[in-house]
C-alpha positions as CSV (number, residue, x, y, z in Angstrom):
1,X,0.0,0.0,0.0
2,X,1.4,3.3,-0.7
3,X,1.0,7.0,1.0
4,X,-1.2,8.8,-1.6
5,X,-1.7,11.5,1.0
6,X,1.0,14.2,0.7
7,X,1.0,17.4,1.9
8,X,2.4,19.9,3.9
9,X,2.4,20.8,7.6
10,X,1.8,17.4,8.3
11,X,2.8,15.4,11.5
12,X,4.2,12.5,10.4
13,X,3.8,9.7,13.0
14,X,6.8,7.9,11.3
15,X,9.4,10.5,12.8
16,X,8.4,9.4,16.0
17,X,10.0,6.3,15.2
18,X,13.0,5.3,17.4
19,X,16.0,4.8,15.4
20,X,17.3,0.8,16.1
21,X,19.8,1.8,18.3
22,X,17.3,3.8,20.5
23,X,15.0,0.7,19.8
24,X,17.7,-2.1,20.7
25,X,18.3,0.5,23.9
26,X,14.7,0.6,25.1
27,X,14.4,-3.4,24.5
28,X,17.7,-4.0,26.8
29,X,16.9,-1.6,29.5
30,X,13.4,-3.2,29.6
31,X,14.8,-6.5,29.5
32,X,16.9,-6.0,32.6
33,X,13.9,-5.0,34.4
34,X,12.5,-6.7,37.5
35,X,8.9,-7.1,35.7
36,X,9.8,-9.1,32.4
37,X,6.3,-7.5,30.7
38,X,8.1,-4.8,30.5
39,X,10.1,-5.5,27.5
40,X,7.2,-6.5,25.7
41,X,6.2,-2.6,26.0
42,X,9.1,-2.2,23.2
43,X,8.1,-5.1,20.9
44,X,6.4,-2.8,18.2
45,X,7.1,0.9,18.5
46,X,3.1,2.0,19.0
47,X,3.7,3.7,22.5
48,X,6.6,5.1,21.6
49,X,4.5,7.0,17.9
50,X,1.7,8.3,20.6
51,X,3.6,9.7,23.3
52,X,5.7,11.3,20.5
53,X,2.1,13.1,18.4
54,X,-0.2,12.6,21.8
55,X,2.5,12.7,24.8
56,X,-0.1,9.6,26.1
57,X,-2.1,6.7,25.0
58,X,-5.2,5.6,24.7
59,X,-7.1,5.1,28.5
60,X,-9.0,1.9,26.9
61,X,-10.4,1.0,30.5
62,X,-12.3,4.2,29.6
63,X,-16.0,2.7,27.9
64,X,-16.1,5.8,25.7
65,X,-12.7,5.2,24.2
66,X,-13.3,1.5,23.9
67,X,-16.4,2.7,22.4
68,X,-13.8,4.6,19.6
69,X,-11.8,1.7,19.2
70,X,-15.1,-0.1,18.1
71,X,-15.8,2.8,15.7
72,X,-12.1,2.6,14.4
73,X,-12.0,-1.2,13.8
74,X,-14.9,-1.3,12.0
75,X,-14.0,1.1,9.6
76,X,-12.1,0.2,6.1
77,X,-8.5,1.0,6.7
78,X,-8.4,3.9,3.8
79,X,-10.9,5.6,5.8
80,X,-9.1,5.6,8.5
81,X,-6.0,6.9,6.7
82,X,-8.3,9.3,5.6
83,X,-9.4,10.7,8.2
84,X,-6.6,10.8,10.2
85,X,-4.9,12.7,7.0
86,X,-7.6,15.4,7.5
87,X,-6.3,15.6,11.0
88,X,-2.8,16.5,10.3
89,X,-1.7,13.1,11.1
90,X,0.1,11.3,8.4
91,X,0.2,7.8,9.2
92,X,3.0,6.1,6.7
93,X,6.1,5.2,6.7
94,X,8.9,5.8,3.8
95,X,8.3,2.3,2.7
96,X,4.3,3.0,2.4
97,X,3.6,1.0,5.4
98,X,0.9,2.7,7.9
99,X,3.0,2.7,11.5
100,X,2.2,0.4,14.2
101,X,-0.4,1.6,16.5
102,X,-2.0,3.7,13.4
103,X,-5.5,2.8,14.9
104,X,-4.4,3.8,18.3
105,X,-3.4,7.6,16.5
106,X,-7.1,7.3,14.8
107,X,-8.9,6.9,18.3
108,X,-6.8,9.5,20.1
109,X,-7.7,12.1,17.4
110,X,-11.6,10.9,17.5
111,X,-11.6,11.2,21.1
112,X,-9.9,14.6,21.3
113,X,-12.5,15.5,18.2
114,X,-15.8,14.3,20.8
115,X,-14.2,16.2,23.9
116,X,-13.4,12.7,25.5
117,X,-9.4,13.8,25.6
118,X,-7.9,17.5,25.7
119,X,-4.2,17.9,25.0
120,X,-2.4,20.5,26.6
């Protein structure tokens, strides 16, 4: 799939991607940690993409976000793209690949859009 969105004054979500040394970093500081979740946390690089656009993540224990997430998994991918394009979020990578957690970025702007979430 490729980016057909392009466009100025954009965030792209895919600078907020740890280079693999920061990555490899993250992973063996985690690892080393008393809870061994914890490295898991740096398995795919979503947390890392919404505290970098969102400086938090989704609260999904929250029923009206879950309720978004519902809303944002039933909706075709390209509509998702879409809308988070008209949002100033561009979700792809160079290689034309959305970034992990790109659903995550979709809720946090639908929530922020229904007064759910304000960022400072």
């Amino acid at each position: 799939m490729s980016n057909k969105y392009t466009e100025e004054n954009l965030i792209r979500a895919a600078s907020y991607l740890p280079s693999e040394e920061e990555k490899q970093a993250l992973q063996s500081a985690a690892s080393k940690n008393a809870d061994p979740l914890s490295a898991l946390l740096y398995a795919d690089d979503r947390d890392t993409v919404l505290y970098g656009i969102f400086g938090d993540v989704p609260d999904y224990s929250n029923p009206d976000i879950e309720a978004l997430w519902d809303e944002v998994l039933d909706a075709e991918p390209e509509d998702v793209y879409e809308y988070c394009f008209r949002k100033g979020v561009d979700l792809f990578q160079d290689d034309g690949k959305p970034v992990s957690g790109w659903r995550d970025i979709a809720v946090m702007l639908k929530a922020i859009d229904k007064g759910i979430l304000e960022l400072a």
